[in-house]
N, C-alpha and C positions, 0 to 999 in steps of 0.2 A: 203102653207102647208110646204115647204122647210124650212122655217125661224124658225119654229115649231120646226119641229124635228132638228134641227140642236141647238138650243133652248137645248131640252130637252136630247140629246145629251152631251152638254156642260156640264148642270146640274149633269147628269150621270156621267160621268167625274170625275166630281170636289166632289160629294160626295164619290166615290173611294177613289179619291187621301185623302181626310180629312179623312177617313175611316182609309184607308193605314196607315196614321201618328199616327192616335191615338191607331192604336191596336199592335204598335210596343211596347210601353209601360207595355203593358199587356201580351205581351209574355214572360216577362221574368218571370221565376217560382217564386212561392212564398212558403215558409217554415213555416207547421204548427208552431203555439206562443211554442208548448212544444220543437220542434226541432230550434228553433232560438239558432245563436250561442251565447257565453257565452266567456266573454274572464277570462282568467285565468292568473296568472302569476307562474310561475316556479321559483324552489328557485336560478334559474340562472339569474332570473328579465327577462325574455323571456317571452312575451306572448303568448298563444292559445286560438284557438276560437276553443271551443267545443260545440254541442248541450244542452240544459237544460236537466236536467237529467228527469224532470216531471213537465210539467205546473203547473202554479199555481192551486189552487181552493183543494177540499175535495177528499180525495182515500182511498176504500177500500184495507189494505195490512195485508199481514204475516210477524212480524217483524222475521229477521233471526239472529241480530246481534246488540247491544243494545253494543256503550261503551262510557260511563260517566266520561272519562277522555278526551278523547278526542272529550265529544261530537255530537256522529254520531251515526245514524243509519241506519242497512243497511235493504231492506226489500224486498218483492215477491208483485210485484203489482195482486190484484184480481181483481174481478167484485164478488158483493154484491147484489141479491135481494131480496124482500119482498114481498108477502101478490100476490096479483094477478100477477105482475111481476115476481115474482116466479115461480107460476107456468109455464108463457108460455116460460121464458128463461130454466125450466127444460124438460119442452116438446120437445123444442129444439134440446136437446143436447140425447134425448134419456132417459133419466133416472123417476126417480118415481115421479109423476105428478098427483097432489100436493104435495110439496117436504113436508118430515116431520118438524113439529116445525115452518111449510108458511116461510121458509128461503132457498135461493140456491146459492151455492158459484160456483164458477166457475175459471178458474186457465186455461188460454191462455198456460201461458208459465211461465218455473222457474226461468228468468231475474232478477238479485237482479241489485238494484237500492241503493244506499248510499247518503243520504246528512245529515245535518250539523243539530243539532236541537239547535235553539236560546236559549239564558243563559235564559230567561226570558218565556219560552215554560208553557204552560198550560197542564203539563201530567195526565190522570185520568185513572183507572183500577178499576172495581168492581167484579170479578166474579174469577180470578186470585190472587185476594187481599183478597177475602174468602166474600164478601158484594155482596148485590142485587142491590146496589147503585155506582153511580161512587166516589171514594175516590183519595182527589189528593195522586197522589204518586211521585218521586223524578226518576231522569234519572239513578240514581244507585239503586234504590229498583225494577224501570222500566225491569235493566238488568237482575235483579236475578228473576222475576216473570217470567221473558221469556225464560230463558235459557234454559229449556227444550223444550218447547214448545210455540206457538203464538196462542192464539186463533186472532179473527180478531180483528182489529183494524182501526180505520180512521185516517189520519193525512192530516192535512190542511198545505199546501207548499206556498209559497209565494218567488218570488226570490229565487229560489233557497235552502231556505231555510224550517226548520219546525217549523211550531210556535205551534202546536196544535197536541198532542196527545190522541186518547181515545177509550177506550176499547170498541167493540159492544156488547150490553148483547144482549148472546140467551138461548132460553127458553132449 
């Protein structure tokens, strides 16, 4: 019975010790894709590594700041729901449930966020533009439609950048 547990022992051991090795690897943290750093360069040619200002993929936002010369936009990231989703994210937060028009916006925090929108960007506004349809519009007719005000809008990010702007129609 000695040769056994001495045996099994040994085993014990040794799956520790490979245990030990492999979970070193995994302790070191890892950085949601939207906070990976980003290196930049400065007009000194110095680089920084900052975080992504916003993962890639589709975001409901309030545009705050629309400029066509240089570009950019800067904007209030939301959350956006619809139709049964709606309802229970308003239930949530206390308010009228079912939200009117089956839409509920919701607003974390007033963080603007600013990036770069590509020469080649697909911009569309309908309901701001005076149409029930989305109508492309230009990054400077984009700024004057918003200057007062933002209804919502999605923009699809990639790199950093915006390739895709568009108006949400609500009823």
């Amino acid at each position: 019975m000695r040769p056994i547990r001495a045996l099994a022992t040994g085993l014990l051991l040794a799956s520790i010790a490979v245990a030990g090795c492999s979970g070193r690897q995994s302790e070191q943290p890892t950085t949601p894709q939207s906070q990976q750093p980003v290196a930049t360069t400065t007009p000194g040619g110095t680089t920084n590594s900052e975080p992504a200002v916003l993962a890639g993929g589709r975001h409901p936002v309030y545009l705050k700041t629309v400029d066509p010369a240089g570009r950019m936009v800067s904007f209030d990231l939301i959350q956006f729901y619809q139709g049964d989703q709606a309802t229970v994210e308003a239930a949530k937060d206390h308010q009228e449930s079912p939200p009117p028009n089956d839409y509920y916006i919701r607003n974390v925090n007033s963080k603007l966020r600013t990036l770069p929108v590509r020469a080649d960007a697909t911009i569309t506004a309908n309901q701001i533009a005076g149409s029930n349809q989305d109508v492309p519009v230009t990054l400077a007719k984009l700024a004057t439609l918003t200057r007062e005000h933002s209804p919502v809008f999605w923009i699809t990010v990639r790199h950093d950048q915006v390739l895709k702007i568009g108006e949400q129609w609500v009823p």
